[in-house]
C-alpha positions as a Markdown table, in Angstrom:
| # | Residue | x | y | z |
|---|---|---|---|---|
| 1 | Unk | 107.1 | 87.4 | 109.7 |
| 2 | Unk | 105.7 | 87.0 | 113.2 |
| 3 | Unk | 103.3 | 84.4 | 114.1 |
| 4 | Unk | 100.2 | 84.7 | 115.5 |
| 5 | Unk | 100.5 | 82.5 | 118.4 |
| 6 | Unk | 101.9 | 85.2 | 120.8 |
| 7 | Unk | 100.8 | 85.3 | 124.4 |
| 8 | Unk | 99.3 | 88.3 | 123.7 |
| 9 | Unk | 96.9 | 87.1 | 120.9 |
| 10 | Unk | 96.1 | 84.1 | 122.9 |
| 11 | Unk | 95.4 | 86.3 | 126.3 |
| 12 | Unk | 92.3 | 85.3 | 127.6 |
| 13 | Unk | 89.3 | 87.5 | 127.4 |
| 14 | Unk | 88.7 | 89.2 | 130.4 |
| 15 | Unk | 85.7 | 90.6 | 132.1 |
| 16 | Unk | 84.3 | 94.2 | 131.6 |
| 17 | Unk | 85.1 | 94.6 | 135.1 |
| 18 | Unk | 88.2 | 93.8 | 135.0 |
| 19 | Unk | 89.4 | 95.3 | 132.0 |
| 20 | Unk | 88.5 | 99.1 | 133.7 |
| 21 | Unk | 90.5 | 98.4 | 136.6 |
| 22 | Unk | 93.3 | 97.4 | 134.2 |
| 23 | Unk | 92.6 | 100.8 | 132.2 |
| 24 | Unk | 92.5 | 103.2 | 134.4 |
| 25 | Unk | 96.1 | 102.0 | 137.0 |
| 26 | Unk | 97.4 | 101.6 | 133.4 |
| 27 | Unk | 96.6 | 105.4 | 132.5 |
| 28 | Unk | 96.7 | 106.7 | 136.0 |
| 29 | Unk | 99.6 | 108.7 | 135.7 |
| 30 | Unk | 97.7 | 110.4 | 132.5 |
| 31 | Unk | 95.3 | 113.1 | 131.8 |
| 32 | Unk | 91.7 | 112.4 | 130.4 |
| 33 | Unk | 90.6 | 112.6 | 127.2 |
| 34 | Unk | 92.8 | 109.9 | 126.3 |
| 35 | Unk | 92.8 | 106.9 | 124.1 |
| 36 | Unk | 93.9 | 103.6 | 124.4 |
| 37 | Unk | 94.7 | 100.3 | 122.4 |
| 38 | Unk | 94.6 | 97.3 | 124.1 |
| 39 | Unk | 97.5 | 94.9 | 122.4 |
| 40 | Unk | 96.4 | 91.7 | 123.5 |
| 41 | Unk | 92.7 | 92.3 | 121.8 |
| 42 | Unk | 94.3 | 94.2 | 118.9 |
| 43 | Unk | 96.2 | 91.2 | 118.6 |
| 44 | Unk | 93.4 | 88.7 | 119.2 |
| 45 | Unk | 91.7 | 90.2 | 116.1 |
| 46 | Unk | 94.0 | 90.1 | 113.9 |
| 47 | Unk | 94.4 | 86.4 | 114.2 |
| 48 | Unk | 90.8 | 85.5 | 114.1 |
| 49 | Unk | 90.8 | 87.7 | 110.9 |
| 50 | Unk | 94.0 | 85.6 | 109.6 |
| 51 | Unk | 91.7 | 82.8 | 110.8 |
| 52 | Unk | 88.9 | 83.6 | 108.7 |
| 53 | Unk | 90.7 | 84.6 | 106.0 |
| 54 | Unk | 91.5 | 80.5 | 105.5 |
| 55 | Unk | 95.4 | 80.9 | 103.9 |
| 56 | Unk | 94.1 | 83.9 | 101.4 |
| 57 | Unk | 95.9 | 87.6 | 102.1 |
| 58 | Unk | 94.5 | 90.4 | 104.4 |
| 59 | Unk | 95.3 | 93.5 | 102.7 |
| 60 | Unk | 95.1 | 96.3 | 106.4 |
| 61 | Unk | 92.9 | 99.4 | 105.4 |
| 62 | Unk | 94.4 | 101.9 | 107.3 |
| 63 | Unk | 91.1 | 104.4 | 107.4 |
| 64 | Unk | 90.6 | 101.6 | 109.7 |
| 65 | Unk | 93.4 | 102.1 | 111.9 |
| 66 | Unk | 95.4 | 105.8 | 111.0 |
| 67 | Unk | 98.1 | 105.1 | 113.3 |
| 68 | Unk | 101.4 | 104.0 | 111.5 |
| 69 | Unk | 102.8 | 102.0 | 114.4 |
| 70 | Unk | 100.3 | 100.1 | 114.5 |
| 71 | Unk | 100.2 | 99.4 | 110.8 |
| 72 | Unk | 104.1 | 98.4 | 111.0 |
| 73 | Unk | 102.9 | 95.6 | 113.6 |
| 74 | Unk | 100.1 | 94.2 | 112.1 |
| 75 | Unk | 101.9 | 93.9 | 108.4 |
| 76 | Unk | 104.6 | 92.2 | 110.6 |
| 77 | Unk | 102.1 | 89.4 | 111.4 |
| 78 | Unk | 101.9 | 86.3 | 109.0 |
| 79 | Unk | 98.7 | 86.6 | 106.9 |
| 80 | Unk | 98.8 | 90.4 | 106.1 |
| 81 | Unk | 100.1 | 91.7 | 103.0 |
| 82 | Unk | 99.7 | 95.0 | 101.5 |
| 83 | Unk | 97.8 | 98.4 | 102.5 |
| 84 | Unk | 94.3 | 99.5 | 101.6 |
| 85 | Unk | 94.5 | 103.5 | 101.6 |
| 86 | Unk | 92.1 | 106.0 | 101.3 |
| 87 | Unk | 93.8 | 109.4 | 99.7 |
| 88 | Unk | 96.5 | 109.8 | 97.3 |
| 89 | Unk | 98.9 | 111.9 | 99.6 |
| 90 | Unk | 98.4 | 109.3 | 102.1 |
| 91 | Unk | 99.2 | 106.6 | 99.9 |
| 92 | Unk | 102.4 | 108.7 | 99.0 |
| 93 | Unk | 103.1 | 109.3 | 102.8 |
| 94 | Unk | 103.3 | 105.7 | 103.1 |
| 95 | Unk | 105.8 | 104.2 | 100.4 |
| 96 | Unk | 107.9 | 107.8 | 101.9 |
| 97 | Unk | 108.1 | 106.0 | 105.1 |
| 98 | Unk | 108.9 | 102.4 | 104.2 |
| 99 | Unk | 105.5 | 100.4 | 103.2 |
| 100 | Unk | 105.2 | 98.6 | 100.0 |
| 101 | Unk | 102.2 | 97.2 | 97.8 |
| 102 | Unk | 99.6 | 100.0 | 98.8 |
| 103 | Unk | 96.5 | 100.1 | 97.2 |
| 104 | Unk | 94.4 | 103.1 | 96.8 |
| 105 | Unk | 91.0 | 102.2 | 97.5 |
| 106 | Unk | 89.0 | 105.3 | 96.1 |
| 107 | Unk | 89.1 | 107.3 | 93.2 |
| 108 | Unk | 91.5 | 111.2 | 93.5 |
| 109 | Unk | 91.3 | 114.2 | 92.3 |
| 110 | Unk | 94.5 | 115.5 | 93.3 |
| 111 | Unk | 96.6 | 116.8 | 90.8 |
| 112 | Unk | 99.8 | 117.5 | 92.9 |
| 113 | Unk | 99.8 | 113.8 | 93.9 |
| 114 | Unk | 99.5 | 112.6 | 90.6 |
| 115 | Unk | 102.3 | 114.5 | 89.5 |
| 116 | Unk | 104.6 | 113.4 | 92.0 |
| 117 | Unk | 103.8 | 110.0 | 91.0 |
| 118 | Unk | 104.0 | 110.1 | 87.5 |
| 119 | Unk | 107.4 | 111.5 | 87.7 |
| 120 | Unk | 108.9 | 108.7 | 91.1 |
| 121 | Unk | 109.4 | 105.2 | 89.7 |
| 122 | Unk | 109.3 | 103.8 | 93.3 |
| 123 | Unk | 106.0 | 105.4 | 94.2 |
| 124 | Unk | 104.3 | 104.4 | 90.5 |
| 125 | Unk | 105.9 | 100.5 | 91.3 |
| 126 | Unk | 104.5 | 100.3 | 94.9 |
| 127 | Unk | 101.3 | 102.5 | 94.2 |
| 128 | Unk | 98.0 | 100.8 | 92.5 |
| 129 | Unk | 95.3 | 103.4 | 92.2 |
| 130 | Unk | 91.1 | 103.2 | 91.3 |
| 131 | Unk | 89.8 | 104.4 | 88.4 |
| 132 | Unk | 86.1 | 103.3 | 87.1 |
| 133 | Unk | 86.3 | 106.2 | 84.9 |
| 134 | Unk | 87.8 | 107.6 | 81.2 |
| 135 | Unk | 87.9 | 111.2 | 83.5 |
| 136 | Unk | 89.7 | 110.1 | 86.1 |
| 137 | Unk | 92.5 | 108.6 | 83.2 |
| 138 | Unk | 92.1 | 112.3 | 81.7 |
| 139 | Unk | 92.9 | 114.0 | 84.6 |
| 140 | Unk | 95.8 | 111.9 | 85.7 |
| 141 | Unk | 97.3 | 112.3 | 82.3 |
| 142 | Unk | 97.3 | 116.3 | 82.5 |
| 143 | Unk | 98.6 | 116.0 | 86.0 |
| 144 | Unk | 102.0 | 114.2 | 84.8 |
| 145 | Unk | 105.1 | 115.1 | 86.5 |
| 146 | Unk | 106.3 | 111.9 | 84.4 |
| 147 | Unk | 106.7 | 109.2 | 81.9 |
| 148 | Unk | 106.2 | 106.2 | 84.8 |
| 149 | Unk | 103.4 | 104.0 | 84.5 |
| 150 | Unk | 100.1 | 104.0 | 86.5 |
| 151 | Unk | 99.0 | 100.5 | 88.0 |
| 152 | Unk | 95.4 | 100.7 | 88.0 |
| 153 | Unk | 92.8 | 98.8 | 89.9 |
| 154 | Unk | 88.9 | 98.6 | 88.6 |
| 155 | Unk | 86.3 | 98.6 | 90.7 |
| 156 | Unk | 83.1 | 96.6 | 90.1 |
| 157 | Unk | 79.7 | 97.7 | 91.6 |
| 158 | Unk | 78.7 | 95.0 | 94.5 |
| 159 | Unk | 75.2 | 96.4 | 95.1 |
| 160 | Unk | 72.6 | 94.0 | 95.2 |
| 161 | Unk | 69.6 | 95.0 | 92.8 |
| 162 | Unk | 66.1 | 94.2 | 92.8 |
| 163 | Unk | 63.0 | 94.4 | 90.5 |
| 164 | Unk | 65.1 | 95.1 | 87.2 |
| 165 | Unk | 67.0 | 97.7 | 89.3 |
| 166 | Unk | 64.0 | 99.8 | 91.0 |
| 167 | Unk | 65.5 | 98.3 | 94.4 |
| 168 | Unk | 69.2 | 98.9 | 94.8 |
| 169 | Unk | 70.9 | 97.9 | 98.3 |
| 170 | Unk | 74.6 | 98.5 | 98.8 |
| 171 | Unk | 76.6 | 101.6 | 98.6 |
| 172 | Unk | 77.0 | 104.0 | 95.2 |
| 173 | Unk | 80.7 | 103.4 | 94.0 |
| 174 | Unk | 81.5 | 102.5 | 90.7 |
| 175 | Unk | 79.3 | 102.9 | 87.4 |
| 176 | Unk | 81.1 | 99.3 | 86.0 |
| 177 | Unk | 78.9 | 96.5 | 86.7 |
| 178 | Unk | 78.8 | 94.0 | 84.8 |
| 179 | Unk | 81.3 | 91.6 | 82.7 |
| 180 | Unk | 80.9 | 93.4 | 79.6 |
| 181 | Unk | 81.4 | 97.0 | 81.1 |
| 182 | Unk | 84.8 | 95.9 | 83.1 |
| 183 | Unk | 86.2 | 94.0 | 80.1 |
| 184 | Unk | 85.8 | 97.2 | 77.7 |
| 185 | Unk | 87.2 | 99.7 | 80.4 |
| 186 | Unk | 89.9 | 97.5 | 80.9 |
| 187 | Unk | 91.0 | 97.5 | 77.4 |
| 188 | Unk | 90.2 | 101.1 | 77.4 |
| 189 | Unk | 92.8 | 101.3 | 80.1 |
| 190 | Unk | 95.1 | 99.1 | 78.7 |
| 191 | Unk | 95.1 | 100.5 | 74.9 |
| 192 | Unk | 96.4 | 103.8 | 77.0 |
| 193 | Unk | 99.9 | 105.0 | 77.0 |
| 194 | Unk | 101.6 | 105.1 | 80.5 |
| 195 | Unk | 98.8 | 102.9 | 82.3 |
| 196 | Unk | 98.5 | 99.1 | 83.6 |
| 197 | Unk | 95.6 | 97.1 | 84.6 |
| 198 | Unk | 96.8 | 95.1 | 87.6 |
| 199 | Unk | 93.7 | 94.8 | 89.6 |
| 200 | Unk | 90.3 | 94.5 | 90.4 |
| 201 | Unk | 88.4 | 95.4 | 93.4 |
| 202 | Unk | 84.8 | 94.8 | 94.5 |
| 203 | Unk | 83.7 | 96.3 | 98.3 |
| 204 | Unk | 80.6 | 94.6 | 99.3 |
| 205 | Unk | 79.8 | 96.8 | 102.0 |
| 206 | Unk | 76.0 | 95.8 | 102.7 |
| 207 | Unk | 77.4 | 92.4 | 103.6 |
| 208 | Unk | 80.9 | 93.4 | 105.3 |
| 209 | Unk | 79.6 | 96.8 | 106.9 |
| 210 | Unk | 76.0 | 95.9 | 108.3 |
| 211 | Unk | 75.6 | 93.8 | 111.0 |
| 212 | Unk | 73.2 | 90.9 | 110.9 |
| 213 | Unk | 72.0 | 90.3 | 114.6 |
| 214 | Unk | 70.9 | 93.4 | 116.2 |
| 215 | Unk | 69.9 | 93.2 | 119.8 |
| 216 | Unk | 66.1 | 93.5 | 120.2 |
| 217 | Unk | 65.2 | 93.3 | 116.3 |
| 218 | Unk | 64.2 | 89.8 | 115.4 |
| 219 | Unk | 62.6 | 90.6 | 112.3 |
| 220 | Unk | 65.0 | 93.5 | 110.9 |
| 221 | Unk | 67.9 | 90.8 | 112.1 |
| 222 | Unk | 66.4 | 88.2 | 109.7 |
| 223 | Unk | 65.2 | 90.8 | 106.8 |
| 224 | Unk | 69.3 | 91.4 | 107.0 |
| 225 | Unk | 70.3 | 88.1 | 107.1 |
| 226 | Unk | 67.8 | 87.0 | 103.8 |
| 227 | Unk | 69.3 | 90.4 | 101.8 |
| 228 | Unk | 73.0 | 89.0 | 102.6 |
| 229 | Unk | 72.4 | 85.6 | 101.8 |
| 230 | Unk | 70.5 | 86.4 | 98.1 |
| 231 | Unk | 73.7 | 89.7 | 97.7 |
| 232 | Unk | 76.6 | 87.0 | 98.7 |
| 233 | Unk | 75.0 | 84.0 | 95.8 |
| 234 | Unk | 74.3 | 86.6 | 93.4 |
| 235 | Unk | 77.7 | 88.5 | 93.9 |
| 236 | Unk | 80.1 | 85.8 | 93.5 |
| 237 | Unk | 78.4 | 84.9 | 90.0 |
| 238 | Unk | 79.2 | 88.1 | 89.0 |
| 239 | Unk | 82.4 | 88.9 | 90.6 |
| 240 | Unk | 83.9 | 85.6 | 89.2 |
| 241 | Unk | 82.4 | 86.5 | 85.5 |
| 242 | Unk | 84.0 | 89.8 | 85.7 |
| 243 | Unk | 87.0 | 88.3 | 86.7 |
| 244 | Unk | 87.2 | 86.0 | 83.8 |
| 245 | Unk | 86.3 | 88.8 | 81.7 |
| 246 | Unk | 89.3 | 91.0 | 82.7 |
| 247 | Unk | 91.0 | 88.0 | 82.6 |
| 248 | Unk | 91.0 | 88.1 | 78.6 |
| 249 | Unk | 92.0 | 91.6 | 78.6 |
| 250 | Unk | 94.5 | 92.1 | 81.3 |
| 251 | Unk | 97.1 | 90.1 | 83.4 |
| 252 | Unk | 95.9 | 90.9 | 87.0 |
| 253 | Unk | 97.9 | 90.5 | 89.7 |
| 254 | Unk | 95.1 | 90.6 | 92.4 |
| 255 | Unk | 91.4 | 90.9 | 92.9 |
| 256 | Unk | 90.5 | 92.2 | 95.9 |
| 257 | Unk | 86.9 | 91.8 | 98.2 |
| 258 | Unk | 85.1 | 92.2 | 101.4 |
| 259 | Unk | 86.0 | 93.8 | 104.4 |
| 260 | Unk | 85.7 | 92.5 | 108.2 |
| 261 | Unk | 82.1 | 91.3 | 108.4 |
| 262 | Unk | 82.3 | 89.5 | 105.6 |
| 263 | Unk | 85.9 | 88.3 | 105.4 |
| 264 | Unk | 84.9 | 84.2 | 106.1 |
| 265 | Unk | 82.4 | 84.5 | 102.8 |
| 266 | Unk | 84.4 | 86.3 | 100.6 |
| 267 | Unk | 87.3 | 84.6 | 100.6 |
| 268 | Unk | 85.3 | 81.1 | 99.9 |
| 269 | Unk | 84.6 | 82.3 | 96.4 |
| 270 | Unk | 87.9 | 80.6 | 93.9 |
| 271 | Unk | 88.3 | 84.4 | 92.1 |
| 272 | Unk | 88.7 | 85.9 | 94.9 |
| 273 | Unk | 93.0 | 86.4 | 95.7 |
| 274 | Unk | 92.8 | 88.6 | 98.6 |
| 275 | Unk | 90.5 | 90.3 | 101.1 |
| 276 | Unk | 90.4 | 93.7 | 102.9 |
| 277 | Unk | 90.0 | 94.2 | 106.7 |
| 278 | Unk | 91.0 | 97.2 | 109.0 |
| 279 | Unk | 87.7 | 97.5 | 111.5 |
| 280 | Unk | 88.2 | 94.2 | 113.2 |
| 281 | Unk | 91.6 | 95.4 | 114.1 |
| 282 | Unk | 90.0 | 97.9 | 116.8 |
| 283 | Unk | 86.3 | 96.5 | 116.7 |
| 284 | Unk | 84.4 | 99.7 | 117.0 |
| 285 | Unk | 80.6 | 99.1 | 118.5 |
| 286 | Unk | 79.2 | 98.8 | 114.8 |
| 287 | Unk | 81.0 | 95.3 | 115.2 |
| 288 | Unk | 79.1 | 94.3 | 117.5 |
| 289 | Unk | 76.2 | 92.6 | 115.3 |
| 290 | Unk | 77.4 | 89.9 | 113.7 |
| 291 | Unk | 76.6 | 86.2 | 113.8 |
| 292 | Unk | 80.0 | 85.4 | 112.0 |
| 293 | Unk | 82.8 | 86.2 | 114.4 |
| 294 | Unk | 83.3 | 88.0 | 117.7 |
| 295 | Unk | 86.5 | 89.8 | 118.4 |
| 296 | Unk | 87.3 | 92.3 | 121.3 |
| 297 | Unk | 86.8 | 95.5 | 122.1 |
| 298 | Unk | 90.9 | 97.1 | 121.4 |
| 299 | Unk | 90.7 | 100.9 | 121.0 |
| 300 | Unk | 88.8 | 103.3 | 123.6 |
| 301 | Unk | 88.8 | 106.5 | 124.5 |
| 302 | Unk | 88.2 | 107.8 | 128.1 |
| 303 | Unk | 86.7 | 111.2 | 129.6 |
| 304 | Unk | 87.0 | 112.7 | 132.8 |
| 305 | Unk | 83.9 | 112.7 | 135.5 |
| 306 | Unk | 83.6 | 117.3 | 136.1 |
| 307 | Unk | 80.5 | 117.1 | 137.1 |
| 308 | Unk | 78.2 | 115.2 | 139.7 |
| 309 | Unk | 74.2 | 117.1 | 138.6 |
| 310 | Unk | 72.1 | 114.9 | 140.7 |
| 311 | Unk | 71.3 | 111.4 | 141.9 |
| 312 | Unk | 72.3 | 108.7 | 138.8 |
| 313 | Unk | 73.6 | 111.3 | 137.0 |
| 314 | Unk | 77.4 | 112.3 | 135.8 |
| 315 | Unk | 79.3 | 115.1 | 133.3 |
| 316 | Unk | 82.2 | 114.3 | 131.4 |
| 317 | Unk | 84.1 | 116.3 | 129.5 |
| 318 | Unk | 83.7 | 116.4 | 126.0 |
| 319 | Unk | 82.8 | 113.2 | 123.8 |
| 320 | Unk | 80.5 | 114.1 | 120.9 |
| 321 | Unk | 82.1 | 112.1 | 118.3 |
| 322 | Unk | 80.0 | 111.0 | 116.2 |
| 323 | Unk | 80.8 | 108.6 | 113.2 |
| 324 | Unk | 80.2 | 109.3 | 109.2 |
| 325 | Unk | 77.2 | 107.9 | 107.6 |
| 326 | Unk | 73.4 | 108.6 | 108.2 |
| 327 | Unk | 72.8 | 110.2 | 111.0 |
| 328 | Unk | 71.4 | 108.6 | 114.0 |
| 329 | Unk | 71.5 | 106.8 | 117.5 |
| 330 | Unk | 74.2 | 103.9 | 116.3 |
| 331 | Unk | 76.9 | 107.3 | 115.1 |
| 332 | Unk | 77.4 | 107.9 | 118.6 |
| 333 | Unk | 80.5 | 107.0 | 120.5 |
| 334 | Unk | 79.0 | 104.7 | 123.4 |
| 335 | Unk | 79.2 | 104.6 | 126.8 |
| 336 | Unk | 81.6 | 101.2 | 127.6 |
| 337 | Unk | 82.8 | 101.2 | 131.4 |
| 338 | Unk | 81.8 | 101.1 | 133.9 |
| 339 | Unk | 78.5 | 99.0 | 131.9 |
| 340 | Unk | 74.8 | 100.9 | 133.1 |
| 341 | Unk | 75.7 | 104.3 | 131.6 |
| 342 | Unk | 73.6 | 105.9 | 128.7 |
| 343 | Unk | 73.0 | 109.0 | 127.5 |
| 344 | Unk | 70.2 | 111.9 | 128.6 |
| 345 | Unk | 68.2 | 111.7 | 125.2 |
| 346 | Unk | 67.7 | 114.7 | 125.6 |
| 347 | Unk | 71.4 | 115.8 | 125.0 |
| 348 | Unk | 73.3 | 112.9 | 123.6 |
| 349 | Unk | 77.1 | 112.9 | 123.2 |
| 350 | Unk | 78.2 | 117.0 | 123.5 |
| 351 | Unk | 80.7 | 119.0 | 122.0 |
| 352 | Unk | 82.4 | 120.2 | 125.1 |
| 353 | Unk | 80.4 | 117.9 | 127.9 |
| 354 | Unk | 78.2 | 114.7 | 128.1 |
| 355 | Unk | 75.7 | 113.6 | 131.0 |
| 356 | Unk | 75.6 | 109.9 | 131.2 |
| 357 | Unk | 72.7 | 108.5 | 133.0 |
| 358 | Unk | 72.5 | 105.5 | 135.4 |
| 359 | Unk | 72.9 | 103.8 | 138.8 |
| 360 | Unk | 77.1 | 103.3 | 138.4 |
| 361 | Unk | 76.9 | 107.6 | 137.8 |
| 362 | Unk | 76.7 | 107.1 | 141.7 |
| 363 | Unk | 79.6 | 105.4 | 142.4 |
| 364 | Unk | 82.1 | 107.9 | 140.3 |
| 365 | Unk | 83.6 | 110.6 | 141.9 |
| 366 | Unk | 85.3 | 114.0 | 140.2 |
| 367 | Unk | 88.4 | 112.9 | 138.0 |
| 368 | Unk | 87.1 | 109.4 | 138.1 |
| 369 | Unk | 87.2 | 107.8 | 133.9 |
| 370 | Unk | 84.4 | 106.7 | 132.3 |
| 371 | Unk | 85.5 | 104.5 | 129.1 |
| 372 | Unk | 83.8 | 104.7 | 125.8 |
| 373 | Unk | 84.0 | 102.9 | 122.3 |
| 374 | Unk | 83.6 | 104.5 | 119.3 |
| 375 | Unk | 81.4 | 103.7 | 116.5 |
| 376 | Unk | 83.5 | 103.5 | 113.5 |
| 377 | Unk | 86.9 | 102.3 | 113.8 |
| 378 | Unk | 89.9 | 105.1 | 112.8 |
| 379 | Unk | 87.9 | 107.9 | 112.5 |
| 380 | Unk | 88.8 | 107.8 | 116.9 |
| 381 | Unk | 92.4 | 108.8 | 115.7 |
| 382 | Unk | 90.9 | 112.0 | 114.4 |
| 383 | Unk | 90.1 | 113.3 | 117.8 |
| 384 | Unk | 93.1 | 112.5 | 119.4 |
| 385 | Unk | 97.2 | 112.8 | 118.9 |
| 386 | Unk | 98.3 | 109.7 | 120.1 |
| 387 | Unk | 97.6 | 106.5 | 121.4 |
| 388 | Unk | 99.0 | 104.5 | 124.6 |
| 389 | Unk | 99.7 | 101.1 | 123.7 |
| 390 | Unk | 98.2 | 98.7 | 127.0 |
| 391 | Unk | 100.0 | 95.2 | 127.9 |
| 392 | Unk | 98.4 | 93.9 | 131.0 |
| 393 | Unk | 97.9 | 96.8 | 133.4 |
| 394 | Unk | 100.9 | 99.1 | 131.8 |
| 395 | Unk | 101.2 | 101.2 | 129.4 |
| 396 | Unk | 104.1 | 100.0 | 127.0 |
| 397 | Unk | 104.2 | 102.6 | 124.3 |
| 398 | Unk | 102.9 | 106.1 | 123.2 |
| 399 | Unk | 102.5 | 106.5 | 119.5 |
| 400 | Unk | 101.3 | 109.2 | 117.4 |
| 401 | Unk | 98.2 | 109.2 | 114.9 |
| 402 | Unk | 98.3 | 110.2 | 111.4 |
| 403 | Unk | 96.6 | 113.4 | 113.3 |
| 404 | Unk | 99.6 | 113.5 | 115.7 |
| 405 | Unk | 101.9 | 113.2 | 113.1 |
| 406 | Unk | 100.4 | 116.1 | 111.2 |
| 407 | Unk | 98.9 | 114.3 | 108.8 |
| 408 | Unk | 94.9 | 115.0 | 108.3 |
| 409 | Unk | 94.5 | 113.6 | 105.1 |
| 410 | Unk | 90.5 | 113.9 | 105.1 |
């Protein structure tokens, strides 16, 4: 395994400035829209995520990253083990192309894939997928291609709940909550012909996924940090109680938690084996609001100045793409280098062009780059084929996407 201590991961961080004049002689021999990766942040993460992590496993999610080269390099890092995916075929994909231990993170539907797995030992030994449901074991069961057993990883519900249950913060995932429900599915599951319980998995995604120090909101910043503190005590009581429940039933190889905000937290709790992280790999703008940790800024994306309107105003081409999730403001792609640029509220982020507002607008010329991030973390390998790998001011490789491979799993 390679070691974190590369000079890459240990590059210093640079100024704004700076790193757009590094972008743009790096890409000047390429045509906008573009996207980049910046190795020496990319790398910088994932060692402060090995960091946080404190000895336990980072399992990659690769919704998170959706680029397979870079997938190879970070599970050649010491302190990552194992892939987090998000679809069966993709999951399938994977093992085809050489990864092992991948677990899928959500529950499928898709019959074709469950036939293929069923009847390939290699893909049933390397695959684990989630079920929280007796319909989900029905329909892989009618979908057999074979006789090999399923690994299968529960998922318990992290959401915190108030006022017996009236108030509910966290996202709606699985219907198993509490010790007594994941003890009897998983001897539900394990009383079945042709299935294995080998995990357990718990997502806490109003702690992980929502920032806790947002700039120019004291009193929502605080409201957020109260919720997380009263969700992380009350989770790991349950989590570890659900744990020891399963425990009874099944022989688990793993239990899995948290994601990159909350990576430092989750990992303290003792049932805890492993943690998931993929966003602090590329450290989207939703990143940006978190006491915890601060990483760098790796993937971007840059469109070309076409237009020049008025005074403190430029066009680009393109760049309306917005994030999943509820709609609003933080969805948007934002406006990164050079810093003073914002959108007309008026028009936002456009489908085929985008004014940016601000004094720098009058310092770009026609063809010029203006560098965005975007808000969520893969979901920028959607929009584009590739990406071009930066060391320094060069670029040192061009790899595809899942997209650019031909691969648009959702």
């Amino acid at each position: 395994m390679a070691q974190l201590t590369t000079a890459a991961a240990a590059a210093p961080v640079t100024s704004r400035g700076a790193d757009r004049a590094r972008y743009d002689r790096a890409t000047a021999h390429l045509e906008a829209p573009l996207a980049i990766v910046d190795l020496a942040a990319f790398d910088a993460n994932a060692a402060d995520l090995v960091r946080r992590a404190a000895g336990k496993p980072v399992r990659v999610a690769s919704k998170s990253v959706r680029c397979r080269a870079l997938l190879e390099r970070v599970l050649k890092l010491d302190g990552f083990a194992g892939v987090m995916s998000y679809t069966l075929p993709e999951s399938i994909w994977l093992v085809r192309e050489g990864f092992r231990d991948v677990l899928l993170a959500y529950p499928s539907a898709d019959r074709a894939g469950f036939a293929e797995l069923t009847g390939d030992a290699e893909l049933a030994e390397q695959i684990t997928v989630l079920v929280d449901d007796p319909a989900q074991l029905d329909l892989i069961d009618r979908a057999r291609g074979g006789n090999a057993q399923v690994r299968v990883c529960l998922e318990l519900d992290t959401s915190l709940q108030l006022l017996g249950g009236r108030i509910r913060v966290g996202a709606r995932r699985s219907p198993l909550r509490t010790p007594e429900d994941l003890a009897a599915f998983a001897e539900l599951v394990q009383l079945r012909p042709g299935f294995k319980v080998v995990g357990l998995m718990a997502y806490e995604g109003h702690v992980a996924g929502v920032g806790d120090r947002l700039a120019g909101r004291p009193v929502r910043s605080r409201l957020i940090q109260l919720m997380q503190a009263k969700a992380r005590t009350e989770l790991a009581e349950r989590r570890a109680a659900v744990v020891r429940a399963v425990r009874r039933v099944a022989d688990l190889e793993f239990v899995n938690g948290g994601g990159t905000g909350s990576v430092q937290s989750t990992v303290a709790e003792a049932a805890v084996t492993e943690v998931a992280a993929g966003s602090g790999l590329y450290l989207p703008r939703l990143f940006d609001n978190y006491r915890s940790f601060h990483g760098r800024p790796a993937a971007l994306f840059a469109q070309p100045v076409v237009r020049r309107p008025g005074v403190g105003v430029v066009t680009v081409l393109g760049g309306g793409y917005p994030a999943s999730g509820a709609a609003g403001p933080d969805r948007s792609p934002v406006p990164y280098l050079p810093a003073g640029l914002r959108y007309d509220p008026q028009e936002g982020a456009g489908e085929v062009q985008t004014p940016l507002l601000g004094s720098p607008a009058d310092d770009l010329l026609i063809g010029d780059r203006v560098w965005f991030r975007h808000a969520k973390a893969g979901e920028l390998c959607e929009r584009f084929a590739e990406l071009h790998l930066i060391d320094g001011d060069r670029v040192v490789d061009t790899v595809p996407t899942y997209r650019g491979e031909g691969r648009t799993f959702l």
